[in-house]
Residue, then its C-alpha position, 0 to 999 in steps of 0.5 A: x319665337x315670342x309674339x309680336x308686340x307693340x315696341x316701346x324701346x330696345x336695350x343696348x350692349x353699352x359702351x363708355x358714354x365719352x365722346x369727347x377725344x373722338x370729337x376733339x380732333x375733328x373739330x381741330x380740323x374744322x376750326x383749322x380749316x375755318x381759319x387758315x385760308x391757305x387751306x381754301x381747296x377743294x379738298x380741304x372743303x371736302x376734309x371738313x365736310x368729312x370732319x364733322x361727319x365724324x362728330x356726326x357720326x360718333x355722336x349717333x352710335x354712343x348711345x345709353x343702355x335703352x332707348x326709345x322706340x322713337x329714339x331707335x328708329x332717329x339713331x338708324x335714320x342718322x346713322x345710316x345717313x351719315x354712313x351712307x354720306x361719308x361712303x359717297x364723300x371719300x369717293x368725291x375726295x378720291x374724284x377730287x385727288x385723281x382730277x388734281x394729278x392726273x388732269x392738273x390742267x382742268x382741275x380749277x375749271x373743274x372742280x370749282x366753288x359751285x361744283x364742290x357745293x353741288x357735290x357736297x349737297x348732292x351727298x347729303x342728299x343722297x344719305x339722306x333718302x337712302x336712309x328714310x327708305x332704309x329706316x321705313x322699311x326695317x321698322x315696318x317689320x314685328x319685332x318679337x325681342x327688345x334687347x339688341x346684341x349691339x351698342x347701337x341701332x343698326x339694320x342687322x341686329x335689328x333684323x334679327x329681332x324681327x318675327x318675320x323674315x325682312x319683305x322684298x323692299x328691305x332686301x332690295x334696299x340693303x342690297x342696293x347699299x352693297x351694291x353702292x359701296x361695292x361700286x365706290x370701292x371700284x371707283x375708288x380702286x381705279x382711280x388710284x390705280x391711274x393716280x399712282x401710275x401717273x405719280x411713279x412718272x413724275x421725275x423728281x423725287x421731291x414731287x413723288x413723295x409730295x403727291x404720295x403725302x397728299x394720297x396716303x392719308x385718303x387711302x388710309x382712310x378709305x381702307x379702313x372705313x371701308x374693310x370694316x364696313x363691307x366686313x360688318x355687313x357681310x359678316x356670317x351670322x354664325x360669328x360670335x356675338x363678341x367677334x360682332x361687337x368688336x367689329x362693329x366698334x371699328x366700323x363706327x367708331x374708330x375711322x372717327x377718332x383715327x381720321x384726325x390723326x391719319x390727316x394731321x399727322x401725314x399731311x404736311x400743310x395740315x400740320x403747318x397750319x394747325x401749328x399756326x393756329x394753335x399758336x394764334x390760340x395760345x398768344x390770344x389766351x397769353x395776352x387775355x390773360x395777361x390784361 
């Protein structure tokens, strides 16, 4: 093992620098959202929320080839935190779908313009703090090596630099997160449960498959961030640096860029008022054009 030494940056696996069909959908979402007010719900709110995140998020994790020591310990402080915030956001979409089927009654008293605020804030907030502690305590470690094996700044190649074995906060913090995720996945898991057992109930067949439109794409969602997240973390260290790499790419990457498409593509209201925005758009363009 080489001597510690004083860090001045690491260099990264890189991967294409192009962003900008990851970005595109998310921000169609966003501007359709912003501009349909049929779309004014709280699980539109939540969708946008979860939009920019992905743009957040795919903008954090394509980095250059090297990076700063400053830069490195910036990319795992946002990384973490938007990784952390879009876990607690698909549980209050989850939340939010589970109250709209099985308590319709209570839904709008519920789930109002305040409470959706202090939800969002609150998961922000939460990613936020999780991710300071979390950043402080893996760059408190000495680092004996500066060339990550990943595409990007993450706690276990980092870890995997370090002369030292991670201290008991590093452990406590990374073991909290699991327990985090652990926990939305089970609160998720139940929730479906109730929300599909009241949905198979529902007499008409034009209503199931309306409610079954709404779920799908959530849970599809939810299925992929977090099968590839838990799986990146609990991944033995004994698998190959490319199995690594590949996952790590699903992981951060690809719920960005498939979110889009999962939303627009098997939700009917989102697909009617994308049209209708994207109608609005060209017949503007047509008329600038044409003065």
């Amino acid at each position: 093992m080489d001597n510690p030494t004083t860090m001045s940056g690491f260099f990264l696996m890189g991967v294409s620098r192009n962003r900008k069909l990851c970005s595109h959908g998310n921000l169609l979402i966003i501007t359709t959202i912003s501009l349909d007010h049929h779309l004014r719900t709280p699980m539109y709110f939540f969708l946008k929320n979860l939009s920019f995140l992905d743009i957040c998020l795919i903008s954090v994790t394509i980095p250059n080839w090297a990076i700063s020591f400053q830069g490195s310990v910036a990319q795992l402080f946002l990384f973490l935190s938007f990784i952390e915030t879009e876990l607690l956001f698909l549980t209050i979409m989850t939340y939010d779908l589970y109250m709209a089927i099985c308590n319709p009654l209570n839904y709008t008293v519920i789930m109002n313009k305040t409470a959706c605020c202090k939800l969002a804030c609150g998961s922000w907030l939460g990613g936020g703090v999780y991710s300071a502690l979390n950043t402080a305590s893996t760059f408190s470690l000495p680092f004996c090596g500066s060339l990550i094996n990943q595409f990007f700044c993450d706690i276990p190649p980092l870890l995997k630099l370090s002369c030292s074995h991670p201290n008991i906060c590093e452990t406590v913090l990374v073991a909290f997160g699991v327990c985090v995720a652990l926990c939305c996945f089970a609160f998720i898991t139940m929730s479906y449960i109730n929300i599909f057992s009241v949905v198979l109930k529902i007499p008409s067949v034009e209503g199931r498959h309306k409610a079954f439109s709404t779920c799908l794409p959530h849970l599809t969602a939810v299925t992929l961030f977090l099968g590839t997240g838990i799986f990146s973390y609990m991944m033995p260290t004994s698998v190959s640096a490319l199995k690594q790499y590949l996952v790590a790419v699903f992981y951060s990457v690809v719920p960005s860029l498939i979110n889009p498409i999962i939303y627009c593509l098997r939700n009917q209201e989102t697909k009617m008022a994308l049209q209708t925005v994207l109608r609005k758009i060209l017949l503007q363009k047509k008329i600038f054009s044409g003065a």
